[in-house]
mmCIF file of the N, C-alpha and C atoms, coordinates in Angstrom:
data_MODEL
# 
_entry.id   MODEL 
# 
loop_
_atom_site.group_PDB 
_atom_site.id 
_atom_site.type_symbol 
_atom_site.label_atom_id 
_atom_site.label_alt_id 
_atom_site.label_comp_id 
_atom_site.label_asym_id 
_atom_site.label_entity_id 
_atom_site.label_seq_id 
_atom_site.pdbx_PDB_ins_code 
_atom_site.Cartn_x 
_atom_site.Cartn_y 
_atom_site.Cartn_z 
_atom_site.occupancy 
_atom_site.B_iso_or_equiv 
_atom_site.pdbx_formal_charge 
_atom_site.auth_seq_id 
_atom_site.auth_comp_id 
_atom_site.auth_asym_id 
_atom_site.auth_atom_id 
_atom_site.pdbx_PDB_model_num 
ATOM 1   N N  . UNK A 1 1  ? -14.992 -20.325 -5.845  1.00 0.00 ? 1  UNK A N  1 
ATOM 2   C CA . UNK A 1 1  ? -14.249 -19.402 -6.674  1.00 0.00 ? 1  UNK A CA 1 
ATOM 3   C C  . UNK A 1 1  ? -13.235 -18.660 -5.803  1.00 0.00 ? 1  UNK A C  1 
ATOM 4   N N  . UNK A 1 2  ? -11.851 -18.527 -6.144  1.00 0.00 ? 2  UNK A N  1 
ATOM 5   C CA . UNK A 1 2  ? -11.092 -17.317 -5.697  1.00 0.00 ? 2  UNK A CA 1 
ATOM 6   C C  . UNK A 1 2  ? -11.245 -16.114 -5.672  1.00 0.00 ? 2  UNK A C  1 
ATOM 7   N N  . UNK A 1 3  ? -11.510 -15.130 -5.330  1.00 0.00 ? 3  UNK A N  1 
ATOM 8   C CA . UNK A 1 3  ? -11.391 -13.504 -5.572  1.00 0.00 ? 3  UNK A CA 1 
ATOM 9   C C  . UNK A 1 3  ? -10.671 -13.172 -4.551  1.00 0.00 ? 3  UNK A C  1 
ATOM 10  N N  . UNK A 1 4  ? -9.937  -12.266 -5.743  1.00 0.00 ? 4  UNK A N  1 
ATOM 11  C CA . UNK A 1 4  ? -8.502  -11.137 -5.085  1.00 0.00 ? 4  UNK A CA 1 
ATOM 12  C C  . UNK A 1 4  ? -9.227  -9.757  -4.693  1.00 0.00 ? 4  UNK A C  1 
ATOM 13  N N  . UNK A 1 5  ? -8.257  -9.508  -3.710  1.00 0.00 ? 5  UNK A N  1 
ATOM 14  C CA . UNK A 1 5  ? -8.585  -8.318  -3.559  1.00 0.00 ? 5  UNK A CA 1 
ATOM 15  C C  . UNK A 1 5  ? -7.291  -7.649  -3.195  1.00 0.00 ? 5  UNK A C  1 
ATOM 16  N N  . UNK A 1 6  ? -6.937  -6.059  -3.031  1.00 0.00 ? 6  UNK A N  1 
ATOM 17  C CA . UNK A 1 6  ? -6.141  -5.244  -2.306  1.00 0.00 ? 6  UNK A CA 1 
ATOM 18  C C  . UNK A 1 6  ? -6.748  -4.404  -0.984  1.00 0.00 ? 6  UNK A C  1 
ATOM 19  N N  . UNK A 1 7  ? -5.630  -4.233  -0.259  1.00 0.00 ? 7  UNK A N  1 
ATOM 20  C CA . UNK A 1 7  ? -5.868  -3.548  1.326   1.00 0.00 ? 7  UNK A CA 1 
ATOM 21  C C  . UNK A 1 7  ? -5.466  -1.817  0.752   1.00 0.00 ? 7  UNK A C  1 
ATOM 22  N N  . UNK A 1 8  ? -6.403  -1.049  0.473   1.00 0.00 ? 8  UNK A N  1 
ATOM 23  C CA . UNK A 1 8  ? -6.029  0.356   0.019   1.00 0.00 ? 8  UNK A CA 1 
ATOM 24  C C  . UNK A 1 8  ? -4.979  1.056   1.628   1.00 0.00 ? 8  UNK A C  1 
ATOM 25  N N  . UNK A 1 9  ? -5.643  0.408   2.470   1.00 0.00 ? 9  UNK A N  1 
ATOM 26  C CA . UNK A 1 9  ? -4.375  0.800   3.883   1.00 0.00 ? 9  UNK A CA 1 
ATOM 27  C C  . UNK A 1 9  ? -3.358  0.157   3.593   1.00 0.00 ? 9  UNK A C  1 
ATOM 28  N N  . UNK A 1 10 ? -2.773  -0.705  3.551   1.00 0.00 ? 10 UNK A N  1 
ATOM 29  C CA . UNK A 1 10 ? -1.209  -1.103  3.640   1.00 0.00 ? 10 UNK A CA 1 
ATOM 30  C C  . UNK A 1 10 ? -1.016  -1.919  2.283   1.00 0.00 ? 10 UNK A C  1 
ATOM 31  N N  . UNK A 1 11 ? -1.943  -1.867  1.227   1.00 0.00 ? 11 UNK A N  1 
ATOM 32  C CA . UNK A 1 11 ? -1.383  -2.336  -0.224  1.00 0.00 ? 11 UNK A CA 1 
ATOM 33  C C  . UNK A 1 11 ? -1.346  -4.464  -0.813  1.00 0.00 ? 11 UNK A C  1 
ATOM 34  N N  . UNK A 1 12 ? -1.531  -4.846  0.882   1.00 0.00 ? 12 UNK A N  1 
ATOM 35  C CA . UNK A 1 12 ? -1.284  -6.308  0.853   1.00 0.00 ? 12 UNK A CA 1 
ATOM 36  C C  . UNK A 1 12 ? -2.402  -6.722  -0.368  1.00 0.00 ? 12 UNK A C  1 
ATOM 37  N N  . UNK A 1 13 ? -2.239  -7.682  -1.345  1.00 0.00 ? 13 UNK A N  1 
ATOM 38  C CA . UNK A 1 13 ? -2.650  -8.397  -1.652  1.00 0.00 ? 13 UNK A CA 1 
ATOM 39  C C  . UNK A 1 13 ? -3.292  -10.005 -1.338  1.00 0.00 ? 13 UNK A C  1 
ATOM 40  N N  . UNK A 1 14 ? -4.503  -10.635 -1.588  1.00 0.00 ? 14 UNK A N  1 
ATOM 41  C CA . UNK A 1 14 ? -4.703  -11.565 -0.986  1.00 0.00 ? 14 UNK A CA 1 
ATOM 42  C C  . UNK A 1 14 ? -6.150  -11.889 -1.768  1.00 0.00 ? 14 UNK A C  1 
ATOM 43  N N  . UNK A 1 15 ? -6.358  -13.490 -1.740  1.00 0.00 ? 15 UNK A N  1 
ATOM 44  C CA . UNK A 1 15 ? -7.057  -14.218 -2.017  1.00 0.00 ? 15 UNK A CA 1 
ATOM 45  C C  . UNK A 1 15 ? -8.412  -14.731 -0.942  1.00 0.00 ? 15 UNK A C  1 
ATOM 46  N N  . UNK A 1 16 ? -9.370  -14.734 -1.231  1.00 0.00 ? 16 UNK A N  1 
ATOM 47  C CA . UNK A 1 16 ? -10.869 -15.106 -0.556  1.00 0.00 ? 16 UNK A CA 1 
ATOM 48  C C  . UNK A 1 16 ? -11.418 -16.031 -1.312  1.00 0.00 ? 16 UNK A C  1 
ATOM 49  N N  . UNK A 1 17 ? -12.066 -17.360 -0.501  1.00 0.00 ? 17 UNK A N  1 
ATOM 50  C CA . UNK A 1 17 ? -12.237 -18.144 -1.320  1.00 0.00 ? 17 UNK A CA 1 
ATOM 51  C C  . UNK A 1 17 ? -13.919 -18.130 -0.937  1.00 0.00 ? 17 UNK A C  1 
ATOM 52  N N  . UNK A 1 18 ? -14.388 -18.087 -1.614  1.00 0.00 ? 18 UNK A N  1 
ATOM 53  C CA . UNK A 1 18 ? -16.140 -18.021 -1.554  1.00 0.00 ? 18 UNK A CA 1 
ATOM 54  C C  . UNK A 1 18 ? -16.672 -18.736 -2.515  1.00 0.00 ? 18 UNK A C  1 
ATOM 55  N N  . UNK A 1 19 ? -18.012 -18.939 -2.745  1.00 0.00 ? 19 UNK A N  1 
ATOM 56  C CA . UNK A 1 19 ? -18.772 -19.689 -3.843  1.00 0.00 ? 19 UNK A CA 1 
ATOM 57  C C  . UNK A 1 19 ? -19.648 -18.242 -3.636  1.00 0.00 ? 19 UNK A C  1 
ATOM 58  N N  . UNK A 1 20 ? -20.696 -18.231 -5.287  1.00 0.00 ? 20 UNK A N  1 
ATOM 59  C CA . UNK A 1 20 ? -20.935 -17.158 -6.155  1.00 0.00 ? 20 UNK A CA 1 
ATOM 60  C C  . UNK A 1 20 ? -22.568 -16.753 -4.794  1.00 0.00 ? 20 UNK A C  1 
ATOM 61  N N  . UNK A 1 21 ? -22.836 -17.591 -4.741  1.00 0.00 ? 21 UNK A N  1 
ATOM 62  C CA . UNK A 1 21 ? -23.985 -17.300 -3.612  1.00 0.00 ? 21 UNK A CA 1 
ATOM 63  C C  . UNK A 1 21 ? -23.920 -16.436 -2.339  1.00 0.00 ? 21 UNK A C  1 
ATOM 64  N N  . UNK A 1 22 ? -22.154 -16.392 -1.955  1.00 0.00 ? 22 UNK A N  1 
ATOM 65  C CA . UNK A 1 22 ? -21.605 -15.777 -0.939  1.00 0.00 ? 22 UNK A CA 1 
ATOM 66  C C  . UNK A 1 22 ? -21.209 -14.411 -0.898  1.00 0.00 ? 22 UNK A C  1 
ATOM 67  N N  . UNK A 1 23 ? -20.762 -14.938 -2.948  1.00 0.00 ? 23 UNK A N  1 
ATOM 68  C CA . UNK A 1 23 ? -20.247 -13.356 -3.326  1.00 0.00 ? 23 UNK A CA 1 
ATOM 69  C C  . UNK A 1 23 ? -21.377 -12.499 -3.501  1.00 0.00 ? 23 UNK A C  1 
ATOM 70  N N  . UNK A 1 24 ? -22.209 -12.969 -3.913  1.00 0.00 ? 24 UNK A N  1 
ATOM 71  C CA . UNK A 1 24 ? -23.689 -12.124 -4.758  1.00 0.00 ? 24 UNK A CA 1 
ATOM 72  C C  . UNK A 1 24 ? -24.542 -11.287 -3.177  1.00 0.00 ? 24 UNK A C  1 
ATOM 73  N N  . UNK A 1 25 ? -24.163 -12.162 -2.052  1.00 0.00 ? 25 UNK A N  1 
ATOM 74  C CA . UNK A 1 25 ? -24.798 -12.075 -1.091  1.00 0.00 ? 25 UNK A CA 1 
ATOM 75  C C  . UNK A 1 25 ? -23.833 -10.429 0.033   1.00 0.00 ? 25 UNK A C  1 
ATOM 76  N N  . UNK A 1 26 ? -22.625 -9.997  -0.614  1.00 0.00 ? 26 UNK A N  1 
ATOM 77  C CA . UNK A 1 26 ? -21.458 -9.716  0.169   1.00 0.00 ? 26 UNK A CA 1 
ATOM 78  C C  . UNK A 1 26 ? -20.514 -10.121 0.552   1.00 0.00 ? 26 UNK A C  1 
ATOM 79  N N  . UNK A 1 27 ? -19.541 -10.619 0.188   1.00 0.00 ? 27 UNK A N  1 
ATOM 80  C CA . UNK A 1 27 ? -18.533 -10.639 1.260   1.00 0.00 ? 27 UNK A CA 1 
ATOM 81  C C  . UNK A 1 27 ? -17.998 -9.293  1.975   1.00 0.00 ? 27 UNK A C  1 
ATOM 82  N N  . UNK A 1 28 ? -17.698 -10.000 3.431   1.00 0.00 ? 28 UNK A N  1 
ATOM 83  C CA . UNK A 1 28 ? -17.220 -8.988  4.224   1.00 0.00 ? 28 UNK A CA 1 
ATOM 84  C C  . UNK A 1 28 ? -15.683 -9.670  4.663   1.00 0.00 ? 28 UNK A C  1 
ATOM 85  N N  . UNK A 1 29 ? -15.126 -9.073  3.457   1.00 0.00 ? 29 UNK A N  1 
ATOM 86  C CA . UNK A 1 29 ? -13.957 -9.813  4.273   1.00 0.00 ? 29 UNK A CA 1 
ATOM 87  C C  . UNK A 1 29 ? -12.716 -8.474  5.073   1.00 0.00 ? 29 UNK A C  1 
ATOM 88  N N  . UNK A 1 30 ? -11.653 -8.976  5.411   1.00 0.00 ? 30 UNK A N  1 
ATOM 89  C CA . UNK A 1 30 ? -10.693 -7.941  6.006   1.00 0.00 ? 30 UNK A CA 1 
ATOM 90  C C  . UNK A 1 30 ? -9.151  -8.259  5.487   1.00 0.00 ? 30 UNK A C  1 
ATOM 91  N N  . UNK A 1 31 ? -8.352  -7.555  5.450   1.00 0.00 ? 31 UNK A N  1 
ATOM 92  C CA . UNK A 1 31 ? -6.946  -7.725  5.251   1.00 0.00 ? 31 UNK A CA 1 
ATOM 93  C C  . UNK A 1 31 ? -6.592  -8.854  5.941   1.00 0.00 ? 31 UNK A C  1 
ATOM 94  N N  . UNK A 1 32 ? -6.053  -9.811  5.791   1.00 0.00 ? 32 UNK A N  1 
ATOM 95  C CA . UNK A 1 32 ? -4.878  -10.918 6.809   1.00 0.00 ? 32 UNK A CA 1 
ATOM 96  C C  . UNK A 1 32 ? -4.030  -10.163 7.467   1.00 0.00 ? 32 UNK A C  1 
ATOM 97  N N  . UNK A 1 33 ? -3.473  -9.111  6.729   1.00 0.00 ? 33 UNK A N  1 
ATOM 98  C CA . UNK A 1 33 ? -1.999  -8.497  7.140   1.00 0.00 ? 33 UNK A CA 1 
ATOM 99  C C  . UNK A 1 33 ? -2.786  -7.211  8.255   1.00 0.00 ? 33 UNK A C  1 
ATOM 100 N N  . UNK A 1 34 ? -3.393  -6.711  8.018   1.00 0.00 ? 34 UNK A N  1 
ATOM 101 C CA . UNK A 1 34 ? -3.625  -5.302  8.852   1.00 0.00 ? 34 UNK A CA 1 
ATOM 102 C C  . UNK A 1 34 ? -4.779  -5.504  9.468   1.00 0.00 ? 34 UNK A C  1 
ATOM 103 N N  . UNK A 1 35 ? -5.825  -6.208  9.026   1.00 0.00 ? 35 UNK A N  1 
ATOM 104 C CA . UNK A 1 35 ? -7.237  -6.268  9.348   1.00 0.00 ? 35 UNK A CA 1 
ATOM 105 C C  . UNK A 1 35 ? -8.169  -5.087  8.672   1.00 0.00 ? 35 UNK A C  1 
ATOM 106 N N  . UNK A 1 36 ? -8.006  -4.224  8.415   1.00 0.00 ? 36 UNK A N  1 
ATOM 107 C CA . UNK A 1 36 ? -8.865  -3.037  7.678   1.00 0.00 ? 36 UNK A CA 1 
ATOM 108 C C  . UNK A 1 36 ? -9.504  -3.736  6.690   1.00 0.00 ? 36 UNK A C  1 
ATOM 109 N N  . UNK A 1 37 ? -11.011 -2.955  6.832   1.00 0.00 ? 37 UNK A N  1 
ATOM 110 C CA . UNK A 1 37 ? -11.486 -3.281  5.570   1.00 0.00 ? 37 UNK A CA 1 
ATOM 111 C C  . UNK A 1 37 ? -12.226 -2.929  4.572   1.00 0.00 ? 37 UNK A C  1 
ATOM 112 N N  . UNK A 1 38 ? -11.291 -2.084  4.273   1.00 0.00 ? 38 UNK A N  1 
ATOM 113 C CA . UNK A 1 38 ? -11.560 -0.680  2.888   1.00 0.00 ? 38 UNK A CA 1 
ATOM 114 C C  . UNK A 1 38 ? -10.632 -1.389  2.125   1.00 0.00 ? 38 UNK A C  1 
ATOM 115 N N  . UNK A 1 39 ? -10.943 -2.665  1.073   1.00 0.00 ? 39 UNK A N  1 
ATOM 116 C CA . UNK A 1 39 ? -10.349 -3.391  0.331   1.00 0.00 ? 39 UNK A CA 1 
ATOM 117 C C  . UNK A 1 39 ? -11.118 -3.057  -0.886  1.00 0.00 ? 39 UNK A C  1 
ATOM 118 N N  . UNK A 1 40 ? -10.514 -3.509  -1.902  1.00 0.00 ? 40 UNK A N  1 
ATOM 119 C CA . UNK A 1 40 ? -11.269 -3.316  -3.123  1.00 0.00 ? 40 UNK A CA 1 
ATOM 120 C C  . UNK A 1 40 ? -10.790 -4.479  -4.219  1.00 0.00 ? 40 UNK A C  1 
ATOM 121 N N  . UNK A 1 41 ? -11.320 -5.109  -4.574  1.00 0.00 ? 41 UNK A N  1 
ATOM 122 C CA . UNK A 1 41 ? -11.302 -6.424  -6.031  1.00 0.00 ? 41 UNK A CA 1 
ATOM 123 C C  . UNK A 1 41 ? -10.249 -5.946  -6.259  1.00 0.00 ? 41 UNK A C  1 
ATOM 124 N N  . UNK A 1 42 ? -9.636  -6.423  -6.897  1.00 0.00 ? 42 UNK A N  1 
ATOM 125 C CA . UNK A 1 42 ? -8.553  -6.555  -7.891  1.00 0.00 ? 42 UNK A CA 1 
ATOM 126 C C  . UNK A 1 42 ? -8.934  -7.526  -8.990  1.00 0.00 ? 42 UNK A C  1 
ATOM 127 N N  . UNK A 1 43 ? -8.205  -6.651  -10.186 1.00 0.00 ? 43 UNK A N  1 
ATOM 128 C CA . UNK A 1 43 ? -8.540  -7.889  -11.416 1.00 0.00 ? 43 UNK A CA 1 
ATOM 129 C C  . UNK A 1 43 ? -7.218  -8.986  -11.293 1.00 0.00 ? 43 UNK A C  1 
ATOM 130 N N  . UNK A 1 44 ? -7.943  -10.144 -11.604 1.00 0.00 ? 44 UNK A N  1 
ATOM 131 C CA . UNK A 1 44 ? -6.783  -11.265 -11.699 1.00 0.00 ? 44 UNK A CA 1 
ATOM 132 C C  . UNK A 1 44 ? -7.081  -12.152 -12.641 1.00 0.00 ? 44 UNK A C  1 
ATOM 133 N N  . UNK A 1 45 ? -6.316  -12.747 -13.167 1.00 0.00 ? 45 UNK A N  1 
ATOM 134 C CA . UNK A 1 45 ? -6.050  -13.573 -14.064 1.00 0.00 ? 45 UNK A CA 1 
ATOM 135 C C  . UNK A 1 45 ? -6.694  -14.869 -14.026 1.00 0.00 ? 45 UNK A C  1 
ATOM 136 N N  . UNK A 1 46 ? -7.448  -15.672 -15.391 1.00 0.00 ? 46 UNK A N  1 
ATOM 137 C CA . UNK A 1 46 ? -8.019  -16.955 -14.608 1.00 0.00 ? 46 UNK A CA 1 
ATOM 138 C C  . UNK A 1 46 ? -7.235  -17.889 -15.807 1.00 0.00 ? 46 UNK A C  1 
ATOM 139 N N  . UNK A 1 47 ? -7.278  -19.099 -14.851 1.00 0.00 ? 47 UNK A N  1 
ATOM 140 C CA . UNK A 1 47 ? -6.309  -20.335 -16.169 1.00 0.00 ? 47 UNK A CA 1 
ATOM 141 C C  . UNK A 1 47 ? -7.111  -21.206 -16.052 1.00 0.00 ? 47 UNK A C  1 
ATOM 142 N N  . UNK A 1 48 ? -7.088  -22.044 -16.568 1.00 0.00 ? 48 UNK A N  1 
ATOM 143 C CA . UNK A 1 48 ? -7.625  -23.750 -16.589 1.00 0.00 ? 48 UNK A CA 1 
ATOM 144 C C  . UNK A 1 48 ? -6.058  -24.541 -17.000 1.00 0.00 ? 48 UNK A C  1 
ATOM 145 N N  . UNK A 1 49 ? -6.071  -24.949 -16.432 1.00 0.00 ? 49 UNK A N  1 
ATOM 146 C CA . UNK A 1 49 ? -5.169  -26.480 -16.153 1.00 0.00 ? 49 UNK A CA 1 
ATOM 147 C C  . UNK A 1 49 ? -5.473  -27.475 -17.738 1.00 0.00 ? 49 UNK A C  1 
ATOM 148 N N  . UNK A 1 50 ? -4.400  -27.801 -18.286 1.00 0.00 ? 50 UNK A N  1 
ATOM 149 C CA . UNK A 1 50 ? -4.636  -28.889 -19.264 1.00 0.00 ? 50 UNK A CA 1 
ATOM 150 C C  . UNK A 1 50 ? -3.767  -28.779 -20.325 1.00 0.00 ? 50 UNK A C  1 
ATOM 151 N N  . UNK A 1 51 ? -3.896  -29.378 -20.809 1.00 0.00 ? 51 UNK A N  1 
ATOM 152 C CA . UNK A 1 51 ? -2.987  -29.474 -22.156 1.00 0.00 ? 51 UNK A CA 1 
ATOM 153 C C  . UNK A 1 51 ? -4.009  -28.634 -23.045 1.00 0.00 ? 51 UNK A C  1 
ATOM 154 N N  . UNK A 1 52 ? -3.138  -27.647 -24.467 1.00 0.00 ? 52 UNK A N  1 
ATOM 155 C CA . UNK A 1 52 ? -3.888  -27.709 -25.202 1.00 0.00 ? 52 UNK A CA 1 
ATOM 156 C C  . UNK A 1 52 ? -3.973  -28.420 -26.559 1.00 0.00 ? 52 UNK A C  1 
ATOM 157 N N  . UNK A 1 53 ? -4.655  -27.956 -27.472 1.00 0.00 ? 53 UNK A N  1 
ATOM 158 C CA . UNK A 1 53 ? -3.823  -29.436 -29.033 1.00 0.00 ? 53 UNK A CA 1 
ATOM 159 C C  . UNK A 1 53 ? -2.912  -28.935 -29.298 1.00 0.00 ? 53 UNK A C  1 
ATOM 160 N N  . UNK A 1 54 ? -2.268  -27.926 -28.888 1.00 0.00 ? 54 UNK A N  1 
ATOM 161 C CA . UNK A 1 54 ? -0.891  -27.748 -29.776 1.00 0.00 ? 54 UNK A CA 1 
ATOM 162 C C  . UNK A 1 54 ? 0.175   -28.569 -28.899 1.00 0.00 ? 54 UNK A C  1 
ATOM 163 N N  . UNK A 1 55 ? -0.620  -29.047 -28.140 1.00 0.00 ? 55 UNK A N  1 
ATOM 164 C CA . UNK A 1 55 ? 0.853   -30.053 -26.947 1.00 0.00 ? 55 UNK A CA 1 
ATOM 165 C C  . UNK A 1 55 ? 1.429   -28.628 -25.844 1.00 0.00 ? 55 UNK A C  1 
ATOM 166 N N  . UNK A 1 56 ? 2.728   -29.043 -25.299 1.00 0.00 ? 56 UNK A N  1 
ATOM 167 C CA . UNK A 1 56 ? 3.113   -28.171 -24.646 1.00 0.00 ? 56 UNK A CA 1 
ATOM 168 C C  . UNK A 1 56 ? 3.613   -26.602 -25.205 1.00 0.00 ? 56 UNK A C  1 
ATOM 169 N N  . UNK A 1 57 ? 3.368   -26.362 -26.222 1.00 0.00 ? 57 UNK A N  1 
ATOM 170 C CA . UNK A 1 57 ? 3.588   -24.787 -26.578 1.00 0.00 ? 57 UNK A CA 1 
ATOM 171 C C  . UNK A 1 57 ? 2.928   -23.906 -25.939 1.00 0.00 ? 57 UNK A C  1 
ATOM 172 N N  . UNK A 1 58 ? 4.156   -22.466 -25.787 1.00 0.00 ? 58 UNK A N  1 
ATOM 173 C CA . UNK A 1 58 ? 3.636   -21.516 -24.802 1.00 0.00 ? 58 UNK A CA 1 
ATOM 174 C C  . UNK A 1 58 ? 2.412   -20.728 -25.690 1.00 0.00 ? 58 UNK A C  1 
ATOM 175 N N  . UNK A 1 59 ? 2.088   -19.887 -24.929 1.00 0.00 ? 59 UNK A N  1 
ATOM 176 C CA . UNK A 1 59 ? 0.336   -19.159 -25.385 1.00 0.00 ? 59 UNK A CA 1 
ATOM 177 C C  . UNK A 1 59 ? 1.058   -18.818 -26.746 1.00 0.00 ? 59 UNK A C  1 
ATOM 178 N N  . UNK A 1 60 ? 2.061   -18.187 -26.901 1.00 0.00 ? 60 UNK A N  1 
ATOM 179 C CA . UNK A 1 60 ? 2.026   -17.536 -28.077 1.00 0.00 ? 60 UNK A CA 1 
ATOM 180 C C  . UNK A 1 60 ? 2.059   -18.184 -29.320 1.00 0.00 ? 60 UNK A C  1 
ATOM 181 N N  . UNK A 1 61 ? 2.499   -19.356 -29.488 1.00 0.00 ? 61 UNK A N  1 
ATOM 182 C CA . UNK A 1 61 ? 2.693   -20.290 -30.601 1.00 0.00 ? 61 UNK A CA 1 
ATOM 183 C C  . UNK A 1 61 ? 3.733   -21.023 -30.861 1.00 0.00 ? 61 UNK A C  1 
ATOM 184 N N  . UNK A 1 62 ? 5.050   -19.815 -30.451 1.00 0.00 ? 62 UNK A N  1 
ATOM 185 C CA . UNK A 1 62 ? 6.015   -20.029 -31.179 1.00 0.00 ? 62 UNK A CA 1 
ATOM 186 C C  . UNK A 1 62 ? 6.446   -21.857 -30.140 1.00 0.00 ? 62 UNK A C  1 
ATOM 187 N N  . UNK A 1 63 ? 7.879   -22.468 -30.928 1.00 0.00 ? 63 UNK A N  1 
ATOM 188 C CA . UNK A 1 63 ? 8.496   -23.400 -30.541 1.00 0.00 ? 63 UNK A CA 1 
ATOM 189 C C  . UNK A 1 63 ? 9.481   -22.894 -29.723 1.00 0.00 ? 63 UNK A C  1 
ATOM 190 N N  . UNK A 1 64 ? 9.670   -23.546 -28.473 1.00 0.00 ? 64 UNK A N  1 
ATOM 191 C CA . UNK A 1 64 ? 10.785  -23.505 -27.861 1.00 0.00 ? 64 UNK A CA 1 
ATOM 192 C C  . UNK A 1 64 ? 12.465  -22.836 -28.265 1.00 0.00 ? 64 UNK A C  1 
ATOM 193 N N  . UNK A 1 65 ? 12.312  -21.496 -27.881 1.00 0.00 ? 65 UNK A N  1 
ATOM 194 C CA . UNK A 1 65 ? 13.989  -20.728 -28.806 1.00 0.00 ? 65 UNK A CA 1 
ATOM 195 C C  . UNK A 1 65 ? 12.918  -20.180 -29.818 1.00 0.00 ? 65 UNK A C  1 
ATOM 196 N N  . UNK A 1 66 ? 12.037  -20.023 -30.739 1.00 0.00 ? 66 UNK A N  1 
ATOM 197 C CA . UNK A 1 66 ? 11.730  -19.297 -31.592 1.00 0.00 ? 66 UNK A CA 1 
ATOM 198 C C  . UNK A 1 66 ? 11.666  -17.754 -31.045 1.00 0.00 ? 66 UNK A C  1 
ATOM 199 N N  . UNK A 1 67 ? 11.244  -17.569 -30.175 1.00 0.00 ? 67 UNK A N  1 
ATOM 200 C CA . UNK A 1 67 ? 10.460  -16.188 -29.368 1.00 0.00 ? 67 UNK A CA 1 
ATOM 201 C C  . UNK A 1 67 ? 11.824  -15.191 -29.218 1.00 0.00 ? 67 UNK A C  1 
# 
């Protein structure tokens, strides 16, 4: 799994890649950019990859130029 987090010292954003056994267990991770590590989750967004049945239409519904 990915989890985001932010650096509350210098604001960087950044990605940790762990499996749920690692997370449940702690991660200790640190900034890339500064090294500090008084970080905190960030919420982020999750997708799945694929077509859906409506074919290529964006989330909202509409057709291409409708929006």
């Amino acid at each position: 799994m990915i989890y985001e987090y932010v650096c509350r010292s210098c604001g960087h954003r950044f990605e940790v890649w762990a499996t749920v056994a690692e997370k449940e267990k702690g991660l200790k991770a640190a900034c890339p950019s500064c090294g500090d590590k008084d970080i905190s989750q960030a919420l982020g967004s999750f997708a799945i990859g694929g077509r859906s049945r409506r074919g290529n239409l964006p989330a909202c519904g509409c057709r291409p130029g409708e929006c």
